[in-house]
C-alpha positions in Angstrom: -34.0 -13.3 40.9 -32.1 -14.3 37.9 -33.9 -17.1 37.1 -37.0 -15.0 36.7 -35.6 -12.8 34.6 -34.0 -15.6 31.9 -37.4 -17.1 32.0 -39.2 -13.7 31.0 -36.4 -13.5 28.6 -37.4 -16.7 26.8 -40.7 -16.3 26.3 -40.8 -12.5 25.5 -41.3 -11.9 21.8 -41.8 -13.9 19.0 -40.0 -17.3 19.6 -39.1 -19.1 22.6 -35.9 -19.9 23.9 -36.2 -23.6 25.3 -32.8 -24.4 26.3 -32.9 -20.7 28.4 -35.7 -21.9 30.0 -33.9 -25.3 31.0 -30.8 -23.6 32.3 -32.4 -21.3 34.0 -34.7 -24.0 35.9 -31.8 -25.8 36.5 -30.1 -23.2 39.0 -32.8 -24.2 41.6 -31.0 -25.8 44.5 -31.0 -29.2 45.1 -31.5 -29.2 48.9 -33.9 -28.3 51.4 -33.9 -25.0 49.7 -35.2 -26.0 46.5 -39.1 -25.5 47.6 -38.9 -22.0 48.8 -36.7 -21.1 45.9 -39.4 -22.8 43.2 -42.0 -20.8 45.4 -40.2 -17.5 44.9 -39.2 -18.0 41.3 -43.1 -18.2 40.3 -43.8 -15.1 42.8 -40.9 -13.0 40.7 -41.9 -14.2 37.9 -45.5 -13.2 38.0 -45.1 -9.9 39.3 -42.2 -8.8 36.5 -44.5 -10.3 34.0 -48.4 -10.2 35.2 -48.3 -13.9 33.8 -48.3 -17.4 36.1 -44.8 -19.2 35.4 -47.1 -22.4 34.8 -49.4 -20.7 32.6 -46.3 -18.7 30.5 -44.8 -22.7 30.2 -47.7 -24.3 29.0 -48.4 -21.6 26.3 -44.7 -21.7 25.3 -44.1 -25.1 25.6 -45.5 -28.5 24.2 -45.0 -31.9 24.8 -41.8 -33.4 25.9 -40.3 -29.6 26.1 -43.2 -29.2 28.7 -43.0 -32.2 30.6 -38.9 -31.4 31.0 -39.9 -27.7 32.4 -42.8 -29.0 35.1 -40.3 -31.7 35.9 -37.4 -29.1 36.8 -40.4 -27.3 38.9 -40.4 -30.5 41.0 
């Protein structure tokens, strides 16, 4: 999943990419899809990186940056 992989991206190294974050959260679908796709981004995302997608955001992010990410999760 692309998505995954921007995310892992992002937060890899020293420095994280916010706005690769955002656009990558903002691929989900906006349908009846967009539950199953949120479900299998995390699932991706855990196993490329042994890391929870929650956990990686809330060590990366802060604040309003965070709040914006767990929003696009919704």
């Amino acid at each position: 999943m692309p998505a995954a992989d921007e995310i892992a991206a992002a937060v890899d190294g020293i420095g994280t990419d916010e706005d690769r974050i955002y656009r990558a959260l903002e691929t989900a679908p906006h349908d009846h899809s967009r539950g199953p796709w949120i479900e299998q981004l995390r699932f991706i995302f855990t196993e490329h990186t042994g890391r929870s997608l929650d956990e990686a955001l809330q060590d990366e992010l802060s604040g309003a940056e965070l709040e914006r990410a767990q929003h696009l999760l919704q």
